[in-house]
BADREN-255458 format. One record per residue (C-alpha): residue in three letters; x, y, z; residue number from 1. Coordinates in nm, 3 decimals, always signed. Layout:
# BADREN-255458
> ala/X/Y/Z/NUM
...
This chain:
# BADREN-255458
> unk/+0.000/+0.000/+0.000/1
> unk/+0.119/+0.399/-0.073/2
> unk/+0.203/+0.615/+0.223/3
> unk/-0.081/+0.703/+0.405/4
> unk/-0.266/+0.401/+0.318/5
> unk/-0.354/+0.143/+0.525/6
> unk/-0.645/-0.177/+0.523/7
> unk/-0.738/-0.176/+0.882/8
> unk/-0.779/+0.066/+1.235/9
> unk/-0.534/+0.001/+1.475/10
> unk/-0.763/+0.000/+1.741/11
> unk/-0.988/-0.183/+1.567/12
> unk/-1.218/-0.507/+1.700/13
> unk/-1.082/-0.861/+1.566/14
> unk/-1.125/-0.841/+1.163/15
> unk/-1.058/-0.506/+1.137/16
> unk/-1.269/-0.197/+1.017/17
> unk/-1.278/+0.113/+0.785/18
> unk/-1.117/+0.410/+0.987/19
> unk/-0.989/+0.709/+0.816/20
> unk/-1.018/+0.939/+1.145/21
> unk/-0.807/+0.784/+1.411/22
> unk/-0.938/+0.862/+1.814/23
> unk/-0.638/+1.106/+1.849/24
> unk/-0.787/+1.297/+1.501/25
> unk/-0.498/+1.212/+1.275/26
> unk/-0.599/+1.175/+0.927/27
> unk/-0.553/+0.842/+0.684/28
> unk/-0.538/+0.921/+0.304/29
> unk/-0.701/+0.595/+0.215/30
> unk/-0.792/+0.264/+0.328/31
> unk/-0.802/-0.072/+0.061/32
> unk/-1.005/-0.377/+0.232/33
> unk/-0.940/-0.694/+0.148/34
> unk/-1.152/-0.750/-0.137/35
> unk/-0.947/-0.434/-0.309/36
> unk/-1.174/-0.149/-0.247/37
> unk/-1.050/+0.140/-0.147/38
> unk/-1.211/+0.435/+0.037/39
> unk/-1.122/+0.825/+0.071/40
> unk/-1.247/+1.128/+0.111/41
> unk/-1.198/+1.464/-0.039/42
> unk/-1.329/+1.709/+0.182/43
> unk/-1.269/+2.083/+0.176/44
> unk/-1.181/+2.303/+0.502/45
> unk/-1.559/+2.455/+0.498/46
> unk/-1.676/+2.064/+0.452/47
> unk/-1.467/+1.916/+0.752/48
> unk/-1.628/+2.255/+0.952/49
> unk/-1.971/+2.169/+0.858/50
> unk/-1.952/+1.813/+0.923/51
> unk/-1.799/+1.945/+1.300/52
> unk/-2.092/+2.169/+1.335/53
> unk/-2.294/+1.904/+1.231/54
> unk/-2.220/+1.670/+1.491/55
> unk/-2.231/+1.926/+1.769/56
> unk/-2.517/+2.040/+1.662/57
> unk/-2.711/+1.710/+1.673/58
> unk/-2.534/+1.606/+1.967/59
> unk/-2.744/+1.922/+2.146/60
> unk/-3.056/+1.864/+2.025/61
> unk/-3.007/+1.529/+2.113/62
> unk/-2.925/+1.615/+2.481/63
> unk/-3.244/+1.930/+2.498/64
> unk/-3.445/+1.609/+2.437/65
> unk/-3.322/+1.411/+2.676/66
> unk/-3.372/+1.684/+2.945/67
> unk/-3.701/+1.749/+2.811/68
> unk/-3.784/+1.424/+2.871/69
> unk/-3.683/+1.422/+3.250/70
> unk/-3.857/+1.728/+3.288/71
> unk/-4.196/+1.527/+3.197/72
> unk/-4.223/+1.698/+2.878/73
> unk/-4.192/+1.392/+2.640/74
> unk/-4.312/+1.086/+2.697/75
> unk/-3.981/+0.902/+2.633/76
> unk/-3.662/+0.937/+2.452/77
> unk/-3.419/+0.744/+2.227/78
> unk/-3.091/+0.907/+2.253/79
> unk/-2.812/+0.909/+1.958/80
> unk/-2.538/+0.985/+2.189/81
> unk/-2.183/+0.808/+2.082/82
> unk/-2.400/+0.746/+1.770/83
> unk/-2.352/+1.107/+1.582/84
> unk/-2.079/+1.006/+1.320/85
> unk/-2.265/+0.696/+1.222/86
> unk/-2.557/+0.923/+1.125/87
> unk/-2.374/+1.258/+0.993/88
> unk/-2.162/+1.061/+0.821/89
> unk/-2.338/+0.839/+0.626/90
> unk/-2.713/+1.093/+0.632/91
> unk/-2.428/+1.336/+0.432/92
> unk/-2.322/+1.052/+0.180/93
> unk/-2.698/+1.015/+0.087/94
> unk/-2.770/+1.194/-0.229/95
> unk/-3.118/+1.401/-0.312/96
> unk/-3.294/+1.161/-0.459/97
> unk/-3.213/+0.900/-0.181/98
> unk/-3.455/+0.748/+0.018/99
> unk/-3.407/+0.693/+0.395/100
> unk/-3.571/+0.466/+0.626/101
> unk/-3.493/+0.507/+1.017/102
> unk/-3.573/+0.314/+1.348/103
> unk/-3.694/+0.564/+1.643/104
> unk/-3.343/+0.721/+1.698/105
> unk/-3.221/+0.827/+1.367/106
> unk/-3.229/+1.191/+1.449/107
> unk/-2.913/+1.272/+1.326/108
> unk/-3.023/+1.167/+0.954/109
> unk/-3.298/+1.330/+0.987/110
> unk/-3.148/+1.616/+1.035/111
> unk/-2.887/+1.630/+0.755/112
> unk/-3.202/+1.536/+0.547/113
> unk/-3.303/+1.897/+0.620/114
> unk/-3.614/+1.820/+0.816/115
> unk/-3.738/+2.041/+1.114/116
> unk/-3.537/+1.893/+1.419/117
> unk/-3.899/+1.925/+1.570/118
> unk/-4.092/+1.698/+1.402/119
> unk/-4.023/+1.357/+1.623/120
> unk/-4.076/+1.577/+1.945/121
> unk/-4.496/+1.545/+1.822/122
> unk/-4.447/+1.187/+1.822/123
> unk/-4.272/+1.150/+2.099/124
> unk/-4.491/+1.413/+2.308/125
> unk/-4.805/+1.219/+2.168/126
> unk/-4.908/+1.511/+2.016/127
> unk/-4.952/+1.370/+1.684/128
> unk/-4.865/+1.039/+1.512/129
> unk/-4.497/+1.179/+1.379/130
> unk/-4.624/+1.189/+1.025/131
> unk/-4.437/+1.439/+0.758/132
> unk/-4.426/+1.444/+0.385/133
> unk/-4.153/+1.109/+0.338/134
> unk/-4.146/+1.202/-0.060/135
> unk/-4.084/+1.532/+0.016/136
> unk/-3.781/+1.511/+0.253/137
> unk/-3.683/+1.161/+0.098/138
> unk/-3.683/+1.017/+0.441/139
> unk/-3.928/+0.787/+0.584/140
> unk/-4.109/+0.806/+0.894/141
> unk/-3.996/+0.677/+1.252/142
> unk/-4.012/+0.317/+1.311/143
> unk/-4.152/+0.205/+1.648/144
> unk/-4.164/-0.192/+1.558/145
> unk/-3.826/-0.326/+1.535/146
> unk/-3.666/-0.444/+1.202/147
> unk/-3.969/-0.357/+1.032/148
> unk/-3.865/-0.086/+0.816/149
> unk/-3.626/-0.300/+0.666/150
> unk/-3.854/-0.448/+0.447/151
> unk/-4.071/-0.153/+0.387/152
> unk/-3.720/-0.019/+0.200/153
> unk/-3.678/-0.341/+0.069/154
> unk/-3.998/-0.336/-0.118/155
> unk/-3.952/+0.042/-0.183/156
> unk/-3.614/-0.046/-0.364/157
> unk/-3.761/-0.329/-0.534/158
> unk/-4.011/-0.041/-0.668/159
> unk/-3.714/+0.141/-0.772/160
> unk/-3.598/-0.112/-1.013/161
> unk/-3.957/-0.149/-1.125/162
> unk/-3.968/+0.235/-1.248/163
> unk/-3.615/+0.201/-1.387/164
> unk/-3.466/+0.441/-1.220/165
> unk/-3.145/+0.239/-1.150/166
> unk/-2.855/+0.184/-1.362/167
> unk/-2.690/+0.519/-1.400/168
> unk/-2.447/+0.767/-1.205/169
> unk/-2.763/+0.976/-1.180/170
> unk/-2.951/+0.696/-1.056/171
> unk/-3.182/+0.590/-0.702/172
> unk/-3.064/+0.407/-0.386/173
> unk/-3.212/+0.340/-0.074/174
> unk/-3.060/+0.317/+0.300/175
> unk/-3.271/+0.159/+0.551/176
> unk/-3.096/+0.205/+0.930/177
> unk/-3.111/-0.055/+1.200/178
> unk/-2.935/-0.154/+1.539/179
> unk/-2.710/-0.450/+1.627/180
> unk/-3.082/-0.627/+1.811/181
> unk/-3.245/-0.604/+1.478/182
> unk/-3.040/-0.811/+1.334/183
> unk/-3.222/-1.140/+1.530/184
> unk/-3.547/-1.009/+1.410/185
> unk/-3.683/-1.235/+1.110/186
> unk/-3.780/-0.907/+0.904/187
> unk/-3.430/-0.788/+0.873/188
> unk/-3.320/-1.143/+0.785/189
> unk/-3.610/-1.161/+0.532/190
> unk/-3.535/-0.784/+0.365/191
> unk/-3.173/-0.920/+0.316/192
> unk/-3.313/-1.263/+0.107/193
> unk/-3.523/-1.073/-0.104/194
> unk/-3.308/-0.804/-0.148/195
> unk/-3.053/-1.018/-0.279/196
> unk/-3.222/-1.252/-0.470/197
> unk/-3.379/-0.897/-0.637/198
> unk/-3.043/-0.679/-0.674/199
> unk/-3.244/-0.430/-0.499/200
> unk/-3.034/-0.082/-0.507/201
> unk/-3.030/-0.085/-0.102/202
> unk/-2.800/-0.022/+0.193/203
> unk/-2.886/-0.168/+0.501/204
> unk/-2.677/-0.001/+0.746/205
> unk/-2.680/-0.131/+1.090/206
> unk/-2.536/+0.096/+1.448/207
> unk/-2.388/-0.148/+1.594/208
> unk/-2.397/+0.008/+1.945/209
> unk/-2.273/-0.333/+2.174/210
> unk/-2.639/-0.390/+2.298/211
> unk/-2.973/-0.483/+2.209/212
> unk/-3.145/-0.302/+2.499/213
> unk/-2.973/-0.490/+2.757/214
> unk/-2.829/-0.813/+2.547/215
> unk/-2.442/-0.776/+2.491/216
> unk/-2.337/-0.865/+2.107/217
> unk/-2.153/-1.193/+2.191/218
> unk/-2.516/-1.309/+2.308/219
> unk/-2.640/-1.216/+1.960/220
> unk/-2.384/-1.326/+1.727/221
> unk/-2.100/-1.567/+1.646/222
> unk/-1.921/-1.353/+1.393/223
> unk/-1.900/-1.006/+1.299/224
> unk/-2.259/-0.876/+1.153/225
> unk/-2.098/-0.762/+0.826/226
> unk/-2.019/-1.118/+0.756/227
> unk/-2.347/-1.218/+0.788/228
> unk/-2.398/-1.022/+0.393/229
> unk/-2.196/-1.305/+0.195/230
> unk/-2.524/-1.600/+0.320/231
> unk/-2.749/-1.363/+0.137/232
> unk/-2.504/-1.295/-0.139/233
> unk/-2.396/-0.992/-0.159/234
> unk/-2.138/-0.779/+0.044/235
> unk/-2.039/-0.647/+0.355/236
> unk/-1.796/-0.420/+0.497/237
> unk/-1.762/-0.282/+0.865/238
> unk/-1.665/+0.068/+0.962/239
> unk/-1.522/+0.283/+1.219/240
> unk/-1.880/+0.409/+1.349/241
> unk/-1.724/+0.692/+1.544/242
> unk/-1.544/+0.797/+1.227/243
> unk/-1.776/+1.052/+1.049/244
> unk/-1.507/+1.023/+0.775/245
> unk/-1.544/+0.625/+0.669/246
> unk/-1.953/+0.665/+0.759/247
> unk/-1.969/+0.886/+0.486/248
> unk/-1.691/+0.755/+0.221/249
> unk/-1.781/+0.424/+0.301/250
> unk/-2.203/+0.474/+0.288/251
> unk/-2.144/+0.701/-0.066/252
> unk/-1.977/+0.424/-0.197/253
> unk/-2.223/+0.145/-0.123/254
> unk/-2.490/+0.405/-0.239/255
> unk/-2.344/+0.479/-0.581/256
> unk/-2.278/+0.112/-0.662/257
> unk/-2.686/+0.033/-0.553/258
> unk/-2.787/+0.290/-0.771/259
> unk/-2.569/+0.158/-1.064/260
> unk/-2.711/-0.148/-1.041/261
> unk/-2.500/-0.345/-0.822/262
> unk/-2.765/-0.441/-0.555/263
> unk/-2.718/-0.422/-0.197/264
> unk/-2.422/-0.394/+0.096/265
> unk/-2.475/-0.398/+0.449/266
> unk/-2.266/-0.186/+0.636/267
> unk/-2.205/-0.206/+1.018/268
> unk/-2.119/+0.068/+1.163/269
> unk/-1.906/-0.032/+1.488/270
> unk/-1.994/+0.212/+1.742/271
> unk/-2.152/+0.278/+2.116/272
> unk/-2.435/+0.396/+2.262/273
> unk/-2.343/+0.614/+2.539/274
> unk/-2.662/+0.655/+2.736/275
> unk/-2.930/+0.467/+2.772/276
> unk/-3.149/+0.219/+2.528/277
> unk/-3.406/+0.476/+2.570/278
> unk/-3.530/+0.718/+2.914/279
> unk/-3.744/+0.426/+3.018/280
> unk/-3.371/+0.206/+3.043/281
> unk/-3.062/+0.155/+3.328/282
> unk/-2.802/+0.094/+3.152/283
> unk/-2.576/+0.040/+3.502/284
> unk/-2.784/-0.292/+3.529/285
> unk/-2.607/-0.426/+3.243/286
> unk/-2.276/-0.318/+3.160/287
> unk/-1.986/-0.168/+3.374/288
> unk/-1.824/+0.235/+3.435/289
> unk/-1.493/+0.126/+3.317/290
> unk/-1.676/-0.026/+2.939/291
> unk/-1.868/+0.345/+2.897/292
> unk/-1.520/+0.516/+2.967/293
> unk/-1.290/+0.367/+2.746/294
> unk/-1.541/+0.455/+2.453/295
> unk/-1.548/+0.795/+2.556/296
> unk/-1.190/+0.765/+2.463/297
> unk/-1.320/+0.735/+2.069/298
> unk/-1.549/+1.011/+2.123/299
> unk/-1.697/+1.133/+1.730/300
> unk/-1.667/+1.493/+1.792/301
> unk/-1.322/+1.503/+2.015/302
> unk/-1.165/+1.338/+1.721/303
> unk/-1.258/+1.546/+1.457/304
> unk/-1.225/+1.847/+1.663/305
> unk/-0.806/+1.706/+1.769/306
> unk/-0.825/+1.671/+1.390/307
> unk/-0.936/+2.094/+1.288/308
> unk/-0.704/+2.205/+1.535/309
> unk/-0.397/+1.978/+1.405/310
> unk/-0.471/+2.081/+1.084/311
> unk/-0.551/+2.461/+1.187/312
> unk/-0.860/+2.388/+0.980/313
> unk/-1.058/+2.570/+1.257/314
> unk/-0.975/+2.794/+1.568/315
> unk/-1.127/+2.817/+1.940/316
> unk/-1.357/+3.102/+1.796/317
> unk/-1.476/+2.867/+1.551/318
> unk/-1.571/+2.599/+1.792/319
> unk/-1.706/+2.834/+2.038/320
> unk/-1.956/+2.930/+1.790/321
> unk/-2.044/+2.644/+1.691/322
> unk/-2.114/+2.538/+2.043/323
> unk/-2.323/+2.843/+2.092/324
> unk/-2.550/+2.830/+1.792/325
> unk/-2.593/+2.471/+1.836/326
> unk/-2.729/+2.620/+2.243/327
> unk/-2.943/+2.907/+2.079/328
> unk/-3.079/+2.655/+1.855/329
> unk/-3.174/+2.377/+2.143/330
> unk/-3.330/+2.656/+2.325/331
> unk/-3.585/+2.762/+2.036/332
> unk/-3.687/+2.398/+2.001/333
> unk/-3.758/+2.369/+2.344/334
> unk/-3.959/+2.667/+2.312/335
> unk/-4.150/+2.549/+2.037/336
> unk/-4.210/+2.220/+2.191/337
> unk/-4.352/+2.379/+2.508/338
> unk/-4.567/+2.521/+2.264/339
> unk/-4.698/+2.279/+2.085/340
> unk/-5.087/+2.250/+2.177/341
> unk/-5.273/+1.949/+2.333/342
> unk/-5.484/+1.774/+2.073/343
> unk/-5.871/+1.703/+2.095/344
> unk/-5.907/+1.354/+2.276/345
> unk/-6.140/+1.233/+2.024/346
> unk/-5.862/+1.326/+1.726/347
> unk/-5.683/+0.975/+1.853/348
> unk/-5.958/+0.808/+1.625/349
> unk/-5.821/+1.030/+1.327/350
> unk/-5.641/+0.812/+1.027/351
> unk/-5.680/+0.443/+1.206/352
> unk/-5.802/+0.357/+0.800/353
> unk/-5.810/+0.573/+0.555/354
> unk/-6.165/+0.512/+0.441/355
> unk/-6.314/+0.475/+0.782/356
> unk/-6.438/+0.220/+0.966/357
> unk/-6.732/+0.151/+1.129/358
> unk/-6.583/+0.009/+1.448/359
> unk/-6.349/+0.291/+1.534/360
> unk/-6.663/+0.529/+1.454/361
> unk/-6.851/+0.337/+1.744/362
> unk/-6.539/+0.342/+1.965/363
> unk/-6.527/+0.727/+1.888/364
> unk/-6.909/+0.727/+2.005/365
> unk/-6.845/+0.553/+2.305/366
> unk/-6.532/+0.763/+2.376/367
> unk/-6.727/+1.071/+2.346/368
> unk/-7.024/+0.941/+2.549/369
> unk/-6.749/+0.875/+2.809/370
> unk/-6.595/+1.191/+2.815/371
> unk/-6.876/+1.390/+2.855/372
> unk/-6.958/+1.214/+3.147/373
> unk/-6.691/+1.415/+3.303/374
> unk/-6.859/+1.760/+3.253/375
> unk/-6.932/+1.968/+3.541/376
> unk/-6.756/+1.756/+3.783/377
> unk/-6.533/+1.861/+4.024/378
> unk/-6.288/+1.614/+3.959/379
């Protein structure tokens, strides 16, 4: 390999991954894998500073959540933290005509999708159902049931093909996220046989975050998840999740070569979730201090921060801004999520069909009959 080049991390699990952002934020031209791909980027300084602000800024929102959430505002919370270079990263590497499916706690694609940072706070404030214009933004809406949305983008790329809109630089691909617990579910395991068998132009790119709720990964699998691609035929490659760097060479890649008609890659993203599964989890009851403290070690935005000021790419003004629009910008979604006005009871009947149905009308009936029971009491 050239200078600068290299196949593997060095502090990298057994069989290696895609790093081109090392902890300490030293830079690696290029990294070739052992089936001969290799995988750069070719960012300029502006780029590298919006991909910092980026993470930062996501990493906020993330945390005004969380606090919103403890405050009794929200009725619970999936948190991305340790998770925000997996989702820049590869969100960034997803071109306009890309279609995204997430789980629950994709909020970091979401936002490099360009979507209003607000719109899971309905759903998760039961406010509304979480519903926004998927075709308009390109990016599906959140997934409560786990694995599902794996074959909803499976049968969405298979539509893809269908229109012929594959084939070509200027083509259509389709990433579909997932965690590490999925991965047992038999939907994800189905998307990835008909997938396959279909050359459908997809990604599947699983966070592996170390634990399915409260199940380590050596109770889940006997090999790496990325080898788990070559039993459905078709490839798989594992990255440096807390690299936003390889997230996004790596995802662009497997995107172009979907949309050019070279079917489907799974990715998995080798990363950690910081905080908890989601508010309603302890994650002291399952894993140790020491384990959450030597991945702080990798953090996603230290790294690329050691790696501005090595490369005087950005100065302490810089990142001081960055850190206090990211705060003005946390605040004003709070605000607006304070804000946001209690619906009618009776509007929980709204869109159970879309043509109606006669049981949910009597349910509504009942529901009203119910509530107005209520009137003029005291209590």
């Amino acid at each position: 390999m050239a200078n600068g080049e290299r196949e593997v991390g060095a502090d990298a699990p057994a069989g290696g991954f895609v790093q081109l952002l090392t902890p300490d934020g030293d830079r690696i031209d290029s990294v070739t894998t052992a089936d001969g791909t290799t995988y750069s980027v070719d960012f300029t300084d502006e780029e590298y500073r919006g991909l910092y602000r980026d993470l930062v800024t996501v990493r906020r929102l993330d945390a005004e959540a969380t606090a919103l959430q403890r405050q009794g505002e929200l009725g619970i919370w999936a948190s991305l933290l340790g998770q925000e270079a997996a989702q820049v990263g590869s969100g960034r590497a997803l071109r306009p005509q890309d279609m995204a499916f997430p789980t629950y706690r994709e909020h970091g694609v979401l936002y490099t999708r360009s979507i209003d940072p607000i719109m899971p706070f309905g759903l998760f404030r039961g406010v509304d159902q979480g519903g926004w214009d998927a075709n308009e933004h390109r990016f599906n809406g959140y997934t409560i049931v786990i694995g599902s949305q794996t074959l909803h983008a499976t049968g969405y790329a298979m539509g893809v093909t269908m229109d012929g809109k594959t084939g070509t630089p200027d083509g259509e691909a389709v990433i579909a996220y997932f965690g590490d617990g999925a991965t047992s579910q038999g939907e994800v395991n189905e998307a990835f046989v008909w997938a396959g068998v279909f050359n459908a132009p997809m990604v599947f790119f699983c966070q592996n975050n170390q634990y399915a709720i409260s199940e380590p990964l050596e109770r889940q699998t006997r090999i790496p998840l990325y080898r788990r691609a070559a039993g459905f035929g078709f490839p798989g490659v594992r990255i440096d999740g807390n690299d936003v760097l390889a997230s996004f060479a790596v995802t662009r890649a497997a995107l172009d070569s979907a949309r050019n008609g070279q079917g489907p890659t799974l990715i998995e993203a080798y990363t950690y979730r910081m905080g908890a599964h989601t508010s309603s989890d302890d994650p002291t009851r399952y894993r140790i201090a020491s384990e959450v403290e030597s991945w702080k070690a990798k953090d996603p935005i230290s790294r690329l921060k050691a790696f501005l000021t090595k490369q005087q790419v950005a100065d302490e003004a810089f990142f001081t801004e960055v850190d206090e629009s990211a705060k003005t910008l946390a605040l004003d979604l709070r605000e607006r999520v304070l804000a946001m006005p209690d619906p009618a009871p009776d509007t929980m009947f709204d869109h159970v069909y879309p043509n109606g149905s006669h049981e949910v009308d009597a349910q509504r009936a009942r529901f009203a009959d119910y509530h107005a029971s209520f009137e003029g009491s005291e209590h």
